[in-house]
C-alpha positions in Angstrom: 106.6 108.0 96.2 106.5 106.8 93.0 104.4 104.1 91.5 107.1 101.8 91.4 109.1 102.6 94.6 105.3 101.9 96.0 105.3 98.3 93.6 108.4 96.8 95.4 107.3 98.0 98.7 104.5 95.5 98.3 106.3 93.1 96.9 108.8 93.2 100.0 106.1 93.4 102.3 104.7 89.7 100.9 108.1 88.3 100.5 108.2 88.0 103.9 105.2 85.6 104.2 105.7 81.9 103.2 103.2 80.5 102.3 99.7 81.7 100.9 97.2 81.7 103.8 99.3 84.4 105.3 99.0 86.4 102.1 95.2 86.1 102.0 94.9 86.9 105.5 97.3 90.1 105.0 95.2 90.9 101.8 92.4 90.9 103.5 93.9 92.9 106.7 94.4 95.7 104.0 91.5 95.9 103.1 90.1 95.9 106.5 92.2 99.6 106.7 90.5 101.2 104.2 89.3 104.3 104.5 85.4 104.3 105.1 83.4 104.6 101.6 81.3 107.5 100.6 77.7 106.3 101.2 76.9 108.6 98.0 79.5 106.9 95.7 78.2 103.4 95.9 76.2 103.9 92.9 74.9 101.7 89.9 78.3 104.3 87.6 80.6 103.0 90.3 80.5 99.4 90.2 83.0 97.5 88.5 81.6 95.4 86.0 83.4 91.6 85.2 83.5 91.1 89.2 82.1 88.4 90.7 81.6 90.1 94.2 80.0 94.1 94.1 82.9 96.7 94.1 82.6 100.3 93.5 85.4 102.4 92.8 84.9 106.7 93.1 87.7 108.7 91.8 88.2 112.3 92.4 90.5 114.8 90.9 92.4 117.9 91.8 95.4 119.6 90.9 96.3 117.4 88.4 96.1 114.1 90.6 93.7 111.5 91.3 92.5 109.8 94.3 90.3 107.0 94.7 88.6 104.6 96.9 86.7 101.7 97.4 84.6 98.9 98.7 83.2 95.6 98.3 81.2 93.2 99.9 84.0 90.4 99.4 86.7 90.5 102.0 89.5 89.8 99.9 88.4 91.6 96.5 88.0 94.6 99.5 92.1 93.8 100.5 92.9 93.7 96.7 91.0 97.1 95.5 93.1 98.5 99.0 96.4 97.6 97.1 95.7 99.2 93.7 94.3 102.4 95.6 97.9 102.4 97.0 99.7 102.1 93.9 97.6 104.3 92.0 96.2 107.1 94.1 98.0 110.0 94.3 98.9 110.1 91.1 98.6 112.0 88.1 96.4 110.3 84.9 99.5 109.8 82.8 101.8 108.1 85.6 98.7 105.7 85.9 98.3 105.2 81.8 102.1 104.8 81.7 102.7 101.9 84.7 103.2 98.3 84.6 101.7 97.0 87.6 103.8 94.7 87.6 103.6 93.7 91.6 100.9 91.5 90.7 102.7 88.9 89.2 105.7 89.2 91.3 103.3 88.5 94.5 102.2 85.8 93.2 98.6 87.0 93.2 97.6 85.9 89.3 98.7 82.5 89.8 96.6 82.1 93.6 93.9 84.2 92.0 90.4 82.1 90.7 89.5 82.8 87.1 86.9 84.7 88.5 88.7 87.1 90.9 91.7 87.4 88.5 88.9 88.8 85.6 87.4 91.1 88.5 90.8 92.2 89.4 91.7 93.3 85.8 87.9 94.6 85.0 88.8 97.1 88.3 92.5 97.8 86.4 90.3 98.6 83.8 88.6 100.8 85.4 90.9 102.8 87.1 92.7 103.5 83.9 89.6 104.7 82.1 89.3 106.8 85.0 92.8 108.3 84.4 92.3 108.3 80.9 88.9 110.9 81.5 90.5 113.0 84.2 93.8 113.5 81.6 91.2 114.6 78.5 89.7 117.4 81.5 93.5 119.1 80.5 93.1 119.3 77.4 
């Protein structure tokens, strides 16, 4: 799937809740699936700085495409990180340089966000591009 084809799954996926406790507790249901963290990767490197809760993101790359996971010791940051690891794993480092994420807005996420989660969330977009942007020099 591609990034986008994954974007407006999400967004369907939310459309069908009305109002916003039923997002959080979805977000936070996703984030509840994650796959278990590596132990080893929950490192000083790993966490995302600009978040007001801890998160660590590890990213690994083969054959051209990156994967990535997560964790965090805040339930919903946890259910966010779980929805940009679906977006953006699997792919290669240009698809992920090249996207618009634009689900977030179309969620409504920005505008339910605090000022603090809404920094965290873009310091881990941040993040996961600079990771891209490392794995794409490894081909040159």
């Amino acid at each position: 799937m591609t990034i986008n084809e994954i974007q407006d799954e999400i967004i369907q996926e939310f459309a069908i809740f009305d109002d916003w406790m039923d997002k959080y507790a979805y977000i936070i249901e996703l984030g509840n699936e994650l796959t278990k963290f590596n132990e080893d990767a929950r490192t000083e490197q790993n966490l995302i700085d600009g978040c007001q809760s801890k998160v660590w993101f590890n990213a690994n790359y083969k054959d051209g495409i990156i994967t990535f996971e997560a964790d965090s010791d805040a339930i919903i940051t946890k259910g966010i990180a779980s929805l940009l690891i679906r977006i953006l794993s699997g792919q290669t480092p240009d698809e992920i340089l090249n996207t618009d994420l634009y689900f977030i807005e179309k969620i409504g996420l920005t505008s339910h966000l605090s000022p603090t989660r809404s920094n965290g969330l873009m310091s881990m977009i941040k993040q996961l591009k600079l990771y891209a942007m490392a794995f794409k020099s490894l081909n040159k």
